[in-house]
ROLUMKOL-799736 format. One record per residue (C-alpha): residue in three letters; x, y, z. Coordinates in steps of 0.02 Angstrom, whole numbers, plus 50000, padded with zeros to 5 digits. Layout:
BEGIN
alaXYZ
...
END
This chain:
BEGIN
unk572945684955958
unk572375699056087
unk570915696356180
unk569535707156221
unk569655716156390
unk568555709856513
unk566515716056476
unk566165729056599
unk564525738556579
unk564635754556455
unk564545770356538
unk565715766256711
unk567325771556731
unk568355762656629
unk567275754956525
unk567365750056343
unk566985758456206
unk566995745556071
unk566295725656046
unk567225715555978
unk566545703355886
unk567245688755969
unk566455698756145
unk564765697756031
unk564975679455943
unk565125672456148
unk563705682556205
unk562625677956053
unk562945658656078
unk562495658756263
unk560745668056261
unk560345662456096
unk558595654756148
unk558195671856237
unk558745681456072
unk557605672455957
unk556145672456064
unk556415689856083
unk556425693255905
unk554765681055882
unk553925692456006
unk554235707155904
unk554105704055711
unk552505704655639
unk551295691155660
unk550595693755477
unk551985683655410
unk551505666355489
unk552235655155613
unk553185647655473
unk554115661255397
unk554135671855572
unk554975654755660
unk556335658155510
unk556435675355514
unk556765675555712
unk558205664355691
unk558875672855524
unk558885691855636
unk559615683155770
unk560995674955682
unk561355691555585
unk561495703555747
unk563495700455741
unk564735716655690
unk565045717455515
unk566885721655570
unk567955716055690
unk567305729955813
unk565695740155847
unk565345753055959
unk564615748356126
unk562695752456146
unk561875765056277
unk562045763056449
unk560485759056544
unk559635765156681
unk559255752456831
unk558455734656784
unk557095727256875
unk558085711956963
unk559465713256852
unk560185697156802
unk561985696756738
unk561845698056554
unk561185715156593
unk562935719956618
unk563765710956474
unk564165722456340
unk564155710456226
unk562355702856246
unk561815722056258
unk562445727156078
unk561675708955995
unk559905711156083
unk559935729856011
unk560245723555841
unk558975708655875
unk557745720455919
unk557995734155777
unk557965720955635
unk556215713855711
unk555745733455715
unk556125734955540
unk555305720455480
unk553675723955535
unk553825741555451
unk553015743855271
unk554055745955127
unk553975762355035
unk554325766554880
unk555515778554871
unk556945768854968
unk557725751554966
unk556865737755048
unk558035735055231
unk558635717355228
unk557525711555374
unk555915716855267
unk556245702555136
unk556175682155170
unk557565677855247
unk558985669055144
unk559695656855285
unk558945647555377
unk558115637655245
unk556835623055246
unk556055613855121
unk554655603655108
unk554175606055304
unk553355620355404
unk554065624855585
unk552845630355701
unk553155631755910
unk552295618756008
unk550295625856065
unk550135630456235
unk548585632256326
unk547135643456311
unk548215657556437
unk549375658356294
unk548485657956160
unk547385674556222
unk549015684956241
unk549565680056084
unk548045686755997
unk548085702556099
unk549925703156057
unk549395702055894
unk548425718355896
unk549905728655932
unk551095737555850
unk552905730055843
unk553565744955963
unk552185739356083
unk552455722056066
unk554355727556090
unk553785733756263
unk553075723056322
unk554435708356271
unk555955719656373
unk554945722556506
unk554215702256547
unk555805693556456
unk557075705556486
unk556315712856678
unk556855732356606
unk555825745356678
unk555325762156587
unk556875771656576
unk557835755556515
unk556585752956363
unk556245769056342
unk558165772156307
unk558275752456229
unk556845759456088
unk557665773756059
unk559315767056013
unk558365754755893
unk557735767855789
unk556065773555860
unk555455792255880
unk555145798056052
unk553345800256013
unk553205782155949
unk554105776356111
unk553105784256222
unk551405779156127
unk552185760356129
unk552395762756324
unk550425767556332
unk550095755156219
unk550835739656305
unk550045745256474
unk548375741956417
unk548955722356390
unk548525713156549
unk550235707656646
unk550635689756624
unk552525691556583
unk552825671156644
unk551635666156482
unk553145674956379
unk554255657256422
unk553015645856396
unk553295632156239
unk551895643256119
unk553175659956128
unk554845648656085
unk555575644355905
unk556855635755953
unk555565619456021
unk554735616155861
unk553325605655782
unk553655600255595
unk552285595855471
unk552485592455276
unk551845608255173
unk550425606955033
unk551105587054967
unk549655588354839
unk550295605854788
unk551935600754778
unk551565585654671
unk550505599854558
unk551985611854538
unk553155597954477
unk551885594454358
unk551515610254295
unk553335614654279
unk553415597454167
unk552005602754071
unk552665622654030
unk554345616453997
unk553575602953857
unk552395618253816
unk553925630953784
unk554735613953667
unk553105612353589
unk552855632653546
unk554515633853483
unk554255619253367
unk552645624753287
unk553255644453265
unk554515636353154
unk553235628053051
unk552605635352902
unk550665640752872
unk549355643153039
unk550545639353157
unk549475631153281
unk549045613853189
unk547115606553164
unk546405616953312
unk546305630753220
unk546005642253369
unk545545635353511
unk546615639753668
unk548115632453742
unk547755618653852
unk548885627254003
unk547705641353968
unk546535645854125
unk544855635654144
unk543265648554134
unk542295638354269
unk543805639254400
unk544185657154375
unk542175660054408
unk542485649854566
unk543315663654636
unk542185676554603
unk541135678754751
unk539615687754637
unk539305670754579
unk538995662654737
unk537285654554740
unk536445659554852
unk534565648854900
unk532955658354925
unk532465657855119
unk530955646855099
unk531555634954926
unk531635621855060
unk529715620955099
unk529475615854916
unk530905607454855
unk531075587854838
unk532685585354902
unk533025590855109
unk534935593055107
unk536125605455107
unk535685614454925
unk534295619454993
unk535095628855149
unk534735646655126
unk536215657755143
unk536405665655316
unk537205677855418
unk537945697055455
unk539205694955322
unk538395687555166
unk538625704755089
unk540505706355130
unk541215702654957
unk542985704755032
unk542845692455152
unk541865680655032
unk543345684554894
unk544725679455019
unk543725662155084
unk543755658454877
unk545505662454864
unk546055650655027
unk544945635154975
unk545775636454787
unk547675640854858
unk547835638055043
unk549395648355092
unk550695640355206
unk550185650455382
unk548345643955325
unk548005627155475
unk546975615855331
unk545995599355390
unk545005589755300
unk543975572955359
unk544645556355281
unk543995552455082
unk543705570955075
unk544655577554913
unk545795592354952
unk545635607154810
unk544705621554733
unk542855621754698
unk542415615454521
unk541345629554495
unk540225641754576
unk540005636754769
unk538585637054867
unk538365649855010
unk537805641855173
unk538375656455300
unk539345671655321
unk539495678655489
unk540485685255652
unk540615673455798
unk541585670955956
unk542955685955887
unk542935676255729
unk542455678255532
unk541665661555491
unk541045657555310
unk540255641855274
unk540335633855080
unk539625618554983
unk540175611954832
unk538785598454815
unk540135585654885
unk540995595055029
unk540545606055179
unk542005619655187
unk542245631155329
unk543505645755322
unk543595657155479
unk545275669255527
unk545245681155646
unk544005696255684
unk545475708155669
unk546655704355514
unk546825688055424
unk548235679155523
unk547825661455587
unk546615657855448
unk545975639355463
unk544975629555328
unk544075614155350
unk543455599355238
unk542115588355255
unk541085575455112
unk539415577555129
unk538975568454979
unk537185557554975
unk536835567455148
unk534745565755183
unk533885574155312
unk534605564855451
unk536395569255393
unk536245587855356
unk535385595155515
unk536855606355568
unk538595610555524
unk539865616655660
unk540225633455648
unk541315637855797
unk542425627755921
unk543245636156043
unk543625633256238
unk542995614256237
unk541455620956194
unk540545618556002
unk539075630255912
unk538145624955760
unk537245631155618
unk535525620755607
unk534615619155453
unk533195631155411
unk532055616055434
unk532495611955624
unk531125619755734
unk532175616755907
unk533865610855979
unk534215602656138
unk535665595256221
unk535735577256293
unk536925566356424
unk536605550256331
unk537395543256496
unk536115550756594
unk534435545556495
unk533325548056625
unk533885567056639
unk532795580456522
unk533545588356392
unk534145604756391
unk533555617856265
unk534735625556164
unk534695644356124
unk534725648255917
unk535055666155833
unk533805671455713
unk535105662155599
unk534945646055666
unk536585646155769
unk536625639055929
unk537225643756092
unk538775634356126
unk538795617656249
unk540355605456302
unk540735592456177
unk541155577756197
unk542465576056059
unk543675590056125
unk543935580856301
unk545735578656305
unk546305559356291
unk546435546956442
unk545285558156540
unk543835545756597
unk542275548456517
unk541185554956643
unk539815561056503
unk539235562656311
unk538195577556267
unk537205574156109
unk536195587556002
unk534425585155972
unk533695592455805
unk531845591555817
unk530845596055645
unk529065592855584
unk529455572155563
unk530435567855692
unk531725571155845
unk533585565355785
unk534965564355888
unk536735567055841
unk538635567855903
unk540255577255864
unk541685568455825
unk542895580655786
unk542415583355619
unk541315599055538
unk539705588055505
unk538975576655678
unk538615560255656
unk536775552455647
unk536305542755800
unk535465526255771
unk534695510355843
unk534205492955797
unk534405479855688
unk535525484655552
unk534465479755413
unk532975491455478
unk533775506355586
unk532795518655679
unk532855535755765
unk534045533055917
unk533175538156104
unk534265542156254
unk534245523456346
unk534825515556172
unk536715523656195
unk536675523256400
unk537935509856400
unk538945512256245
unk539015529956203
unk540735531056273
unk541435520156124
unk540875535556010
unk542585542356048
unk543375527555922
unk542525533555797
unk543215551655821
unk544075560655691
unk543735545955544
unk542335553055415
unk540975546255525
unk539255550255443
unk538235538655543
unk538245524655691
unk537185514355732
unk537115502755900
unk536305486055911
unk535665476756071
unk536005458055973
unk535935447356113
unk535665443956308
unk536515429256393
unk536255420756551
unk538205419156650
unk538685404356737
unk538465402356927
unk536985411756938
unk537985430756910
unk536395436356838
unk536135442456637
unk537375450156527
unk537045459756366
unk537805460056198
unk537765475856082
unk538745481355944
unk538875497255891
unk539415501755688
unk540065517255626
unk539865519155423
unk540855534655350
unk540555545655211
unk541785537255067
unk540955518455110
unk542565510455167
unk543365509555345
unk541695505655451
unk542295502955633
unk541215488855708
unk541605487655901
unk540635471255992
unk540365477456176
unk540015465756311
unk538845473356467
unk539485461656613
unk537665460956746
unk537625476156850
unk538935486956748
unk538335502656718
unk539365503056532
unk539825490856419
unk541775486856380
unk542615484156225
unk542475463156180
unk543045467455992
unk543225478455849
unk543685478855661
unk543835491655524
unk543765479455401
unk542205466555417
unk540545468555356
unk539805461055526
unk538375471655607
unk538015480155441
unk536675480555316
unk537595467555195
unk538005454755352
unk536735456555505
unk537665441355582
unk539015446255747
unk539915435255834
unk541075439155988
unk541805432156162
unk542665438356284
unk543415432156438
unk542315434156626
unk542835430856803
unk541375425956884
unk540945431957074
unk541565413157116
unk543275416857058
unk543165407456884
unk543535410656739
unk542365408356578
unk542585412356385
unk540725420256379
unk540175423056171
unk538785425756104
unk538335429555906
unk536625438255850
unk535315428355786
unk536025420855610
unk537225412555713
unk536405395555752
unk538015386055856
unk539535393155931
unk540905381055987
unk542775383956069
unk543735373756187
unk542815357356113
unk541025363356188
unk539755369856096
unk538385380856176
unk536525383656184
unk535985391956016
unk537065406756003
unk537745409256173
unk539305398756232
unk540025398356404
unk541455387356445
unk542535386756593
unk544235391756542
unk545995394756626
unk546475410756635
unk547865412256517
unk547315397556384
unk547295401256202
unk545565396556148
unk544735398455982
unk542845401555949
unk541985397955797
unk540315399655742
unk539015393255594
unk537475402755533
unk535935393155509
unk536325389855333
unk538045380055383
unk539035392355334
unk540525397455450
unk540455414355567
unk541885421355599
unk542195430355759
unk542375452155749
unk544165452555806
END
């Protein structure tokens, strides 16, 4: 076979006219990574990282000649440091088609003419059962993105050739032209792009690359419901075809009544924004209950039916490009009937609407320009009193968190429960009880030492409660004392434990409580140790993490001596704890130190048995030693492990 002629750069003497496609196929393979993120850059971001991940690989893996040859694309003027791809003929024709398909997706579809092949879902690639989304970068990238976002796809074009590609003006200018645009729509891209700041190195990091992917399942529950359904109308279709054949009414003994595939009245009015409720401003001063049905509804955008219509639409039907979360125990799916309005409002570049369904807290936001990047969160709320319904997140963003408080909180404050002998700091609120945003504690990245915990304060009429994120939409309630007989927590209760919060972080927390069970005397006169343990019950009742925390004499926090998601130790239905851990004492020794609250009358290991319910037993360092205990009653205690 003949080969191609050496790839010399169209427009010098001698140069080719035609690609061939074997010139294109090589030059394709090589920069295929720059292709597709080229084509990523450009297509619109209305169609989701999902389906634009696909579509970038499906225009770059279609940018070969239909033929054997194709004609060789424009010369360009001078490139800013060229590199030498800019002379390959070859890589020039494949990035023109690249960038024309990407053009053409983004452009609407008319009418009058046939839909261009790069404006439908792409046949190949295909995958089912898992969306494809490019790794997140940091908070750089995720800004350009969004301003990306607001351009059109010859600006975004632009501003692609000139960071990926290093053209200058005359290069894209002629580039755009030979993919199809006007001159007028080149040079208003060219204006266009220069009002985007200049960060051209973002365009290589991880969040700008399909081809370094992050997989996660789509919808499981949906899919499970689709199989179903498709069961169900296929036995329907059996079963309609077998009773048109029968003789008489046709549709057996229930008469007329509908189908039962036939639409349910109370989940179509779901979706109908009109029949929101909506709570008068001042139903809570009289009611009997203080929860969330009787938070008024709040905010700029309680009249935007639109807005309402689509935050319906994604709670019933969450589309793939839709990022849904939902605490654990908290049931995924549509509203049973009419929802609750809590608050509809703009915040932080963002449209936030907050929903309750009498058992979950539901918080849709997307973007304050267009839809893309929708997110919809989950939380049971279910049995929430006073103490559990003071605020609601309503915006995270930058490591920082805002609420919504309820109409009953008369001030906010924020606290370093690791500094309790520091004053709290008021906290700003909006006419509609949202507050100004502070640090939070549960979006410190992991490993990094915890240096602080920032509570909120709620103060109303009966009392000052104090609360913490953990990651999820609703903080938890802050608590102290025996577990039988709880109270309010204060600042010096969580000095020495509050870092241990960040177990509990992202599990359906809706309350912890910490407990100061015992104080021990150490061996060789090292001074006084404490014992607390700290329990965190979530909303569905099962998975409590209990953590037993040891406070060694002059330690500043306490350290993790044991935990459990399983026991019922340090709760209401079992006050009695029991837990040991090993010491080294300022001597050099080494001691199993336990100690068990005070249902635990004897605790024994290594054949002693200590003083009421502390133990402390010289040990070697590496010996396997069990510890036992026995409540008052004689029955056995077994140690939180």
């Amino acid at each position: 076979m003949e080969q191609p002629s050496p790839a010399r750069p169209p427009g010098t003497p001698g140069a080719p006219d035609v690609i061939h496609v074997e010139q294109a196929e090589a030059a394709l393979v090589e920069h295929y990574p720059r292709l597709v993120r080229l084509a990523y850059l450009v297509l619109p971001p209305g169609l989701g990282r999902n389906r634009r991940v696909l579509t970038a690989h499906s225009v770059a893996q279609r940018a070969l000649p239909r033929g054997r040859t194709a004609t060789a694309p424009p010369a360009l003027p001078a490139q800013r440091g060229s590199a030498p791809r800019g002379a390959d003929p070859g890589y020039g024709y494949v990035r023109l088609k690249v960038l024309r398909s990407a053009l053409e997706a983004g452009r609407p579809l008319l009418r009058a003419a046939w839909p261009k092949r790069s404006q439908l879902p792409p046949l190949l690639p295909r995958v089912r059962g898992l969306r494809l989304f490019p790794k997140s970068g940091g908070a750089d990238e995720l800004a350009l993105d969004q301003r990306l976002s607001a351009l059109s796809g010859p600006a975004r074009a632009v501003y692609a050739l000139r960071g990926l590609e290093h053209l200058d003006d005359d290069a894209v200018r002629t580039v755009l032209t030979a993919s199809g645009c006007t001159p007028q729509e080149t040079t208003a891209a060219l204006h266009e792009a220069d009002g985007v700041e200049v960060q051209y190195e973002l365009l290589t990091s991880p969040e700008f690359d399909p081809c370094s992917l992050h997989a996660r399942p789509t919808d499981l529950m949906r899919r499970r419901q689709h199989a179903k359904a498709a069961i169900a109308a296929a036995a329907a279709l059996l079963v309609c075809g077998a009773l048109l054949g029968l003789p008489g009414e046709g549709w057996g003994p229930d008469g007329a009544a509908a189908p039962p595939y036939a639409r349910n009245p109370a989940g179509q009015a779901a979706l109908d924004p009109a029949k929101l409720t909506r709570v008068a401003p001042a139903t809570w001063r009289s009611s009997a209950r203080t929860d969330f049905s009787v938070w008024p509804a709040r905010g700029s955008l309680t009249g935007d039916e639109a807005l309402l219509r689509r935050a319906l639409a994604v709670w019933a039907r969450p589309g793939e490009s839709v990022q849904v979360s939902a605490t654990p125990g908290t049931p995924a799916g549509a509203p049973p009937g009419p929802a609750q309005l809590l608050y509809a409002g703009e915040i932080d570049q963002a449209r936030v609407v907050l929903l309750y369904d009498g058992l979950r807290v539901v918080r849709y936001a997307e973007p304050a320009k267009g839809t893309s990047g929708a997110a919809l969160d989950l939380a049971r709320v279910d049995g929430a009193g006073a103490a559990q319904s003071g605020a609601v997140v309503v915006d995270r963003s930058d490591s920082n968190v805002r609420y919504l408080t309820a109409p009953w909180v008369t001030g906010a404050a924020v606290r370093d429960l690791l500094e309790p002998s520091d004053a709290a700091r008021p906290l700003a609120r909006t006419e509609d009880g949202v507050t100004a945003p502070f640090p939070s504690p549960a979006l410190a990245p992991a490993g990094q030492p915890c240096t602080g915990w920032n509570a909120l304060a709620l103060t109303s009429a009966d009392a000052t409660r104090y609360t913490s994120d953990l990651g999820e939409l609703v903080p938890a309630h802050l608590t102290s004392g025996a577990p039988d007989a709880p109270r309010e927590a204060r600042p010096d209760d969580w000095a020495a434990t509050a870092c241990s919060l960040a177990a509990a972080r992202s599990h359906g927390v809706r309350s912890v409580n910490a407990w100061a069970y015992a104080e021990q005397v150490m061996p060789e006169g090292n001074g006084r140790a404490e014992w607390v343990c700290t329990r965190a019950e979530t909303w569905r009742g099962g998975g409590p993490r209990t953590l037993a925390l040891f406070r060694a004499p002059g330690a500043e926090s306490a350290v993790v001596a044991a935990k459990s998601e399983t026991s019922a130790a340090c709760g209401e239905r079992d006050k009695a704890v029991l837990a040991g851990v090993r010491w080294k004492s300022r001597g050099g020794h080494w001691y199993l130190v336990a100690a068990g609250s005070d249902e635990v009358g004897s605790v024994r290991a290594a054949g002693a048995v200590g003083s009421g319910h502390v133990l402390a037993v010289r040990v070697a360092r590496g010996a396997d030693v069990t510890l036992a205990g026995v409540a008052d009653g004689g029955v056995d205690v077994s140690p939180l492990r």
